[in-house]
DRENBA-481580 format. One record per residue: residue number from 1; y, z, x of N, C-alpha, C in turn. Coordinates in Angstrom, 2 decimals, always signed. Atoms other than C-alpha are relative to their C-alpha. Layout:
BEGIN
    n     n_py     n_pz     n_px    ca_py    ca_pz    ca_px     c_py     c_pz     c_px
  NUM        Y        Z        X        Y        Z        X        Y        Z        X
...
***
This chain:
BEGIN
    n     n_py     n_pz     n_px    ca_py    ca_pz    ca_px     c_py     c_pz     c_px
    1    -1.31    +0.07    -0.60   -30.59   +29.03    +7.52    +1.06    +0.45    -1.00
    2    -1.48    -0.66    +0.86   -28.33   +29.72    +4.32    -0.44    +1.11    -0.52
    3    +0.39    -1.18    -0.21   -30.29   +32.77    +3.92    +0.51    +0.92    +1.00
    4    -0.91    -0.49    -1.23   -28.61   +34.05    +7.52    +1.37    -0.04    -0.75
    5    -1.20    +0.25    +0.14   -25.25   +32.61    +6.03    +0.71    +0.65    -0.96
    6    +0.05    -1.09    +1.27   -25.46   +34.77    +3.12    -0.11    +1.22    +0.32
    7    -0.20    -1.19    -0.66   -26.18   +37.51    +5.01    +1.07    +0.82    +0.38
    8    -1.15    -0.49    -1.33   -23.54   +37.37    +7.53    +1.25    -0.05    -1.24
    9    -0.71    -0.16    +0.67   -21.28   +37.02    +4.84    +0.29    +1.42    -0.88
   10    +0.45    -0.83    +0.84   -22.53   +40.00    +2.68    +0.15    +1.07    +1.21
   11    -0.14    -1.24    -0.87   -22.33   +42.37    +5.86    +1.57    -0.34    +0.49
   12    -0.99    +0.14    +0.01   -18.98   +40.97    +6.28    +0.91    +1.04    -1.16
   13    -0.51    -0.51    +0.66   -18.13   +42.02    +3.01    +0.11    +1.32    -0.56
   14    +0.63    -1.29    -0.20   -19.56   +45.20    +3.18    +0.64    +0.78    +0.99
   15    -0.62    -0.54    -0.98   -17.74   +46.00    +6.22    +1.75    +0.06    -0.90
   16    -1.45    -0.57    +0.35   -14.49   +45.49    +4.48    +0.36    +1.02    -1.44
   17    +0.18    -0.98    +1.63   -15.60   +47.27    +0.98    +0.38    +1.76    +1.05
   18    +0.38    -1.07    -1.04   -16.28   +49.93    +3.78    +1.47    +0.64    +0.13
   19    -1.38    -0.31    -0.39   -12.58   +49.93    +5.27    +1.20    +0.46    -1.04
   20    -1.70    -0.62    +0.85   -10.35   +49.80    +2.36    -0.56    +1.03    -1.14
   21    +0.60    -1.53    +0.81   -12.81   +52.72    +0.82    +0.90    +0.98    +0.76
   22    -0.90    -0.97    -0.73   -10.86   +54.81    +3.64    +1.12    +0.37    -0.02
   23    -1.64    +0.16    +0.45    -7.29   +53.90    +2.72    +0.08    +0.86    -1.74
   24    -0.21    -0.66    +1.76    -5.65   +56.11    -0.19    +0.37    -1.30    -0.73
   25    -0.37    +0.37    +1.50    -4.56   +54.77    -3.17    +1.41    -0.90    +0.72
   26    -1.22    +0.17    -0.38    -0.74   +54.49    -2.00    +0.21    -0.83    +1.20
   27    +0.61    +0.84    -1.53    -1.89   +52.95    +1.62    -0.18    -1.86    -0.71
   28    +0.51    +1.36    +0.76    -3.72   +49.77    -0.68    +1.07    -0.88    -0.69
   29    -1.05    +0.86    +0.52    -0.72   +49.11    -2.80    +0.68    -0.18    +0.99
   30    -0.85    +0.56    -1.08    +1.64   +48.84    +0.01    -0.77    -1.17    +1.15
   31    +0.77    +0.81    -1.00    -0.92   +46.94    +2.14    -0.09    -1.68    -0.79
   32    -0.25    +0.98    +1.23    -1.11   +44.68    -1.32    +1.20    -0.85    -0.35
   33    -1.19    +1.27    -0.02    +2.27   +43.79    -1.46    +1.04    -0.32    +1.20
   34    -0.67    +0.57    -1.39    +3.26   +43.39    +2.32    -1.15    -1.42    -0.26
   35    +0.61    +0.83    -0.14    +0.51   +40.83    +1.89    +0.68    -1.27    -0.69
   36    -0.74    +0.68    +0.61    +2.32   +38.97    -0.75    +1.36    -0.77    +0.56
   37    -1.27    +0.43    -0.84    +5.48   +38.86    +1.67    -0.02    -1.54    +1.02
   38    -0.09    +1.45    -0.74    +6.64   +35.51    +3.51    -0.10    +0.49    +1.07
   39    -0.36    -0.32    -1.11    +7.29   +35.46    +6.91    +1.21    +0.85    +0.57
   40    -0.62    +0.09    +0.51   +10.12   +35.66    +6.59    +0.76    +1.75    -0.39
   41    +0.02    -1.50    +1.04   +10.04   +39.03    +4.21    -0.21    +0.77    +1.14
   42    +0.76    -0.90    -0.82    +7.58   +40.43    +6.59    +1.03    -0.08    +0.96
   43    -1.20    -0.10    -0.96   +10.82   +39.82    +9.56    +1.00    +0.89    -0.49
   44    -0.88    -0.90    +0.95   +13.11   +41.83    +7.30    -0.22    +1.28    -0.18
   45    +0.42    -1.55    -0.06   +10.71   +44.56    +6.84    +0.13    +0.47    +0.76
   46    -0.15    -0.32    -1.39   +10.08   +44.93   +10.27    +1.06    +0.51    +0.85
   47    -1.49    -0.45    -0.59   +13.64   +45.26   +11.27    +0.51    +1.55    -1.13
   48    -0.16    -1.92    +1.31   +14.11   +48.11    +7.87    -0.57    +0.70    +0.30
   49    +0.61    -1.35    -0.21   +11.54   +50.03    +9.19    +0.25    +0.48    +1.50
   50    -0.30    -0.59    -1.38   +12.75   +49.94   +12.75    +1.13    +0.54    -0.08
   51    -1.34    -0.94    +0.25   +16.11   +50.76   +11.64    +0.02    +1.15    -0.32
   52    +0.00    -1.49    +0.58   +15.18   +53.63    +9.70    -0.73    +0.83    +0.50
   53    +0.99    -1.10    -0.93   +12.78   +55.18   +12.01    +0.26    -0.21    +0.83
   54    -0.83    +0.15    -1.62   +14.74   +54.42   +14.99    -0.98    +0.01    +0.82
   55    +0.51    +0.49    -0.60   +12.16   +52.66   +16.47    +0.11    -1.29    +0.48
   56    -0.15    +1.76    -0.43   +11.51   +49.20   +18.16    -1.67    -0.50    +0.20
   57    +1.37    +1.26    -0.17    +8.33   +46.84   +18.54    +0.20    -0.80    +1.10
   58    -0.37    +1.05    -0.60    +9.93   +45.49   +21.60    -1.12    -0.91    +0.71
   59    +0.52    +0.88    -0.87    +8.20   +42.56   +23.22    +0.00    +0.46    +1.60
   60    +0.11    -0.08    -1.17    +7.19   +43.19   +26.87    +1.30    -0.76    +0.83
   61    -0.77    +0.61    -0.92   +10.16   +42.14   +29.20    -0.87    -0.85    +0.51
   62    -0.18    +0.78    -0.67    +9.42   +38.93   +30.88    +0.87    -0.29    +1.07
   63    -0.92    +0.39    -1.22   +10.69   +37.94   +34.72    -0.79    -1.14    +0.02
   64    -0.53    +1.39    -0.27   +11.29   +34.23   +35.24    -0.96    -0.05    +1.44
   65    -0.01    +0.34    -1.36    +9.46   +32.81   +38.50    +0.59    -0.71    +0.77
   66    -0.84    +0.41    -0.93   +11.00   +31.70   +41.11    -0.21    -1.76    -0.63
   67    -0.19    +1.68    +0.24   +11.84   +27.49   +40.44    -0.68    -0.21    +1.11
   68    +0.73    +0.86    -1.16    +9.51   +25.41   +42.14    +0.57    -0.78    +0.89
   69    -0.32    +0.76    -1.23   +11.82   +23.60   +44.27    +0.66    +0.87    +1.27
   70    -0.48    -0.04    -0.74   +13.12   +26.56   +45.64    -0.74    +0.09    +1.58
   71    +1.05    -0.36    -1.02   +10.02   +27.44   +48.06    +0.44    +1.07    +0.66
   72    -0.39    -1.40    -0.34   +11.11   +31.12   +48.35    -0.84    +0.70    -1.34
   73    +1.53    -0.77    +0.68    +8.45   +33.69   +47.04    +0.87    +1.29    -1.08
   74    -0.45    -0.93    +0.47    +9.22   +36.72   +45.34    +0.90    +0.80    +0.67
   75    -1.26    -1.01    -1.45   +12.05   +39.48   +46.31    -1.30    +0.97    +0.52
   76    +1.13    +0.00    -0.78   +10.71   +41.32   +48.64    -0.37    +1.57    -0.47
   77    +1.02    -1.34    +0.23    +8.40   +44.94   +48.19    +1.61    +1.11    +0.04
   78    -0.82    -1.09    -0.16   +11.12   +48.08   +47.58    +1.28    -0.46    -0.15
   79    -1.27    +0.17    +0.12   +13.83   +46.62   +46.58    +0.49    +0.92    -1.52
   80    -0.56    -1.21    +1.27   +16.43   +48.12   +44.40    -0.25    -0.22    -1.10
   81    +0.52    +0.43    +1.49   +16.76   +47.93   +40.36    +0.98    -1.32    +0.33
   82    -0.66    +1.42    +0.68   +19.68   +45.29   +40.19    +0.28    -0.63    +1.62
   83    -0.62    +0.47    -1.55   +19.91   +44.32   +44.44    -1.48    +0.09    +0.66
   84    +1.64    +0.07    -0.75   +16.82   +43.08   +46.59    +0.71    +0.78    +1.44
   85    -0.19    -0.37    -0.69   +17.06   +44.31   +49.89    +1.67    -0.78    +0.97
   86    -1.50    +1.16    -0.66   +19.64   +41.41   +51.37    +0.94    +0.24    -0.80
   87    -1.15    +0.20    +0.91   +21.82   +42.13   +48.56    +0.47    -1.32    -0.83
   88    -0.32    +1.48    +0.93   +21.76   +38.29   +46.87    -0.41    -0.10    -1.16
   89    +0.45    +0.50    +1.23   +19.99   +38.70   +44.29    +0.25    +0.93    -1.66
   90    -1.13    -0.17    +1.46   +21.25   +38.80   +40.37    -1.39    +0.96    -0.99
   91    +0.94    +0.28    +1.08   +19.65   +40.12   +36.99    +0.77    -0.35    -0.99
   92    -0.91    +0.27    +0.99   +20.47   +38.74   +34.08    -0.50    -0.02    -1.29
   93    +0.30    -0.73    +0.98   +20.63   +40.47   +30.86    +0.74    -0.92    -1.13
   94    -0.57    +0.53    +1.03   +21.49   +39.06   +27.20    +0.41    +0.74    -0.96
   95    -1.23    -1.26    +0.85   +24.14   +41.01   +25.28    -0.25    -0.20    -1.29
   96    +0.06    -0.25    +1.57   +23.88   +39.33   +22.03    -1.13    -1.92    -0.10
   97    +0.91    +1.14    +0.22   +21.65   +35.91   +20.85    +0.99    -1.08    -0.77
   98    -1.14    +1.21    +0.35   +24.66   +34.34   +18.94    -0.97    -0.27    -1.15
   99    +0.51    +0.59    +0.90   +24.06   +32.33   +15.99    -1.29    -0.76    -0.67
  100    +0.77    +0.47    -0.11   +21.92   +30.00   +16.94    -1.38    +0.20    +0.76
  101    +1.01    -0.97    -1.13   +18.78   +32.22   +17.85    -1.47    -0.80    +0.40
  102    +1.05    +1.17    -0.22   +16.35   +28.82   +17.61    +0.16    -0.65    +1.14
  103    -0.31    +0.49    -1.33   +18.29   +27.34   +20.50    -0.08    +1.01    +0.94
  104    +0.25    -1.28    -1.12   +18.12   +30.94   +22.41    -1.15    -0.12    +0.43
  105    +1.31    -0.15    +0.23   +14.18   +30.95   +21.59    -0.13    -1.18    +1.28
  106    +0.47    +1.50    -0.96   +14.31   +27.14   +23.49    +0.53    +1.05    +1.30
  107    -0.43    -0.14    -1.22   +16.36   +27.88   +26.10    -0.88    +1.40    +1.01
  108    +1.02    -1.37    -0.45   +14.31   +31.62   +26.87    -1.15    -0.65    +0.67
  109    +1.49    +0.35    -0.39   +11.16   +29.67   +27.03    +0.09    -0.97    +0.87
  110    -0.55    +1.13    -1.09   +12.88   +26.58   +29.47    +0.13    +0.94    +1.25
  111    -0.53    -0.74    -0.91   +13.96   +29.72   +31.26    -1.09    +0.54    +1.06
  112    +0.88    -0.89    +0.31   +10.67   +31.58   +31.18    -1.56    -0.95    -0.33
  113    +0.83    +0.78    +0.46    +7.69   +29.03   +30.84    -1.63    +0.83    -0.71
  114    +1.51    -0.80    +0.17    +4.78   +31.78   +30.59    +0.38    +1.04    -1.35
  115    -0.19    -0.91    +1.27    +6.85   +33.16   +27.82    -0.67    -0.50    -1.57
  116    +0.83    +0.54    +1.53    +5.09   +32.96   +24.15    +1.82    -0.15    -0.90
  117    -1.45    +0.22    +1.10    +7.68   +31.96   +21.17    +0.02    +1.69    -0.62
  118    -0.32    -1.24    +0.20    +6.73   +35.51   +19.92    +0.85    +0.93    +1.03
  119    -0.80    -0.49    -1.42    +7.76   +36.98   +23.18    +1.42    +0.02    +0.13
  120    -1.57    +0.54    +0.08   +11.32   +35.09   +22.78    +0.78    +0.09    -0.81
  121    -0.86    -0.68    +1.38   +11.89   +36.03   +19.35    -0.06    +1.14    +0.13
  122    -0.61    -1.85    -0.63   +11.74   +39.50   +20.37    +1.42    +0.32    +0.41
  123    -1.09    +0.02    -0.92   +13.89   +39.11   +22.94    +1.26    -0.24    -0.86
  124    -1.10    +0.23    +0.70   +16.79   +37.68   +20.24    +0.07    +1.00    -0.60
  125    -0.61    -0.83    +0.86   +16.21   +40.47   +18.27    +0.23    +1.31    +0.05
  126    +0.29    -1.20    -1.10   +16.21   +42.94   +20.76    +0.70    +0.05    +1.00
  127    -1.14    +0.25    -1.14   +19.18   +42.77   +22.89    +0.69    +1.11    -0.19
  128    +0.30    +1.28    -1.72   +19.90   +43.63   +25.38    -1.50    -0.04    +0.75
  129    +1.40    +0.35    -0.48   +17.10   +42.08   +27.04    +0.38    -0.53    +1.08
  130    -0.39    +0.66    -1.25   +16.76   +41.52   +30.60    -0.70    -1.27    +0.13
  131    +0.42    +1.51    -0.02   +15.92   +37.82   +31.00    -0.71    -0.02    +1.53
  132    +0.14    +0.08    -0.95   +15.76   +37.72   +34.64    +0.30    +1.24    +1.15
  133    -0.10    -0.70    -0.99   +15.43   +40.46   +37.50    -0.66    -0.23    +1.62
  134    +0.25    +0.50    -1.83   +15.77   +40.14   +41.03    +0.31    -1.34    +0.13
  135    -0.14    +1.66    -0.51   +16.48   +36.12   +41.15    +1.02    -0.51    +0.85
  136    -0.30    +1.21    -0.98   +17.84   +33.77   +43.25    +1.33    -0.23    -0.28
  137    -1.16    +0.79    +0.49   +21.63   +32.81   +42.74    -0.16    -0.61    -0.29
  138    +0.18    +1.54    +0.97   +20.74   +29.40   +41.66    -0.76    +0.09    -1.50
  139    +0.48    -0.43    +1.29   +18.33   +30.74   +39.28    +0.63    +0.78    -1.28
  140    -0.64    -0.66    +0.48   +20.62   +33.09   +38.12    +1.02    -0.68    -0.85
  141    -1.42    +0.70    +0.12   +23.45   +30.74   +37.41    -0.51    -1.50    -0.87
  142    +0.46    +0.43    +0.63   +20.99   +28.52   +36.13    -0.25    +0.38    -1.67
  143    +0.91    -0.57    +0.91   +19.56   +30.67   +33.40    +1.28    +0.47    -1.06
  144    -0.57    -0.89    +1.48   +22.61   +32.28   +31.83    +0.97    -1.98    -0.02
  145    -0.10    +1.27    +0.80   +23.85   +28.21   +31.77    -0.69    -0.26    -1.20
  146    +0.27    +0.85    +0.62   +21.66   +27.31   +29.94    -0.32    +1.38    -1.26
  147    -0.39    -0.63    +1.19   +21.55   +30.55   +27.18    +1.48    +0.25    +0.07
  148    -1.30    +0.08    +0.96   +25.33   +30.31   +27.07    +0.13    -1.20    -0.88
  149    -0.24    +0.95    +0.61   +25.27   +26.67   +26.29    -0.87    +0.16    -1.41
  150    +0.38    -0.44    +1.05   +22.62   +27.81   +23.38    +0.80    +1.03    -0.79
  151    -0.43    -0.90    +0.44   +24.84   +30.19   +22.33    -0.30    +1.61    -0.06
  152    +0.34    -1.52    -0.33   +23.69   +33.47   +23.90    +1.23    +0.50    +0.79
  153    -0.81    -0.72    -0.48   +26.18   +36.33   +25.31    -0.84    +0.79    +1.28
  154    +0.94    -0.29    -0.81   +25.06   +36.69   +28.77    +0.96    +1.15    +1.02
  155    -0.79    -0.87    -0.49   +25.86   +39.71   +31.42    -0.33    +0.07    +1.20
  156    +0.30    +0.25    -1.40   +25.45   +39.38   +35.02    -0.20    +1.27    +0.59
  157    +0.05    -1.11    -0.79   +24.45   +42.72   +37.41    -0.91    -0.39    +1.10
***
């Protein structure tokens, strides 16, 4: 049995001797000291290299489901971008995350239950972000309550 365990270890290590044989020289050190980086660091980088390569990493948009008390389903098939077919219904986008982007993160995920915390820290750092499309007036009026009272800058369409 620790004969197997030795094994699996040794073809483990073999597999990664393998991988960073493929990487140059210049690839290893940088791979070497992003490793060294906090969280933290590594958040900092991430945003320097999106800045400077005018790129983004955005997180997948998330839509909100309908509140369970209202017992109304989704809008309905063909509706527009910011108007369901009846014309009632809102989206609602977040302009800026404000200060407090830990209380945004809550309130996103109160908003949003199937949302991950990664998912929500996106979303703060990635605005504008549509929070909600197609919803419900109540939902609507709900949702940017409760990221204004967190301190988010919310925009109604």
């Amino acid at each position: 049995m620790t004969d197997d365990v030795t094994k699996t270890e040794e073809q483990k290590n073999e597999k990664t001797e393998k991988q960073e044989t493929k990487r140059s020289k210049a690839v290893e050190k940088i791979v070497d000291d992003v490793s060294k980086l906090s969280v933290l660091e590594l958040s900092e980088l991430v945003n320097a290299l999106q800045d400077k390569l005018g790129v983004t990493a955005a997180a997948p948009l998330a839509v909100a489901a309908p509140s369970a008390g209202t017992g109304q389903g989704a809008p309905a098939e063909g509706a527009g971008e910011g108007q369901s077919a009846s014309g009632g219904n809102q989206t609602v986008v977040m302009t800026a995350s404000g200060g407090n982007k830990i209380a945004v993160i809550k309130a996103l995920r109160e908003i949003n239950q199937n949302l991950s915390l990664m998912d929500a820290k996106g979303m703060t750092e990635n605005v504008p972000a549509e929070i909600l499309k197609d919803a419900k007036p109540d939902d609507v009026k709900s949702a940017a309550e409760k990221l204004k009272a967190a301190g988010a800058t919310v925009e109604l369409k």
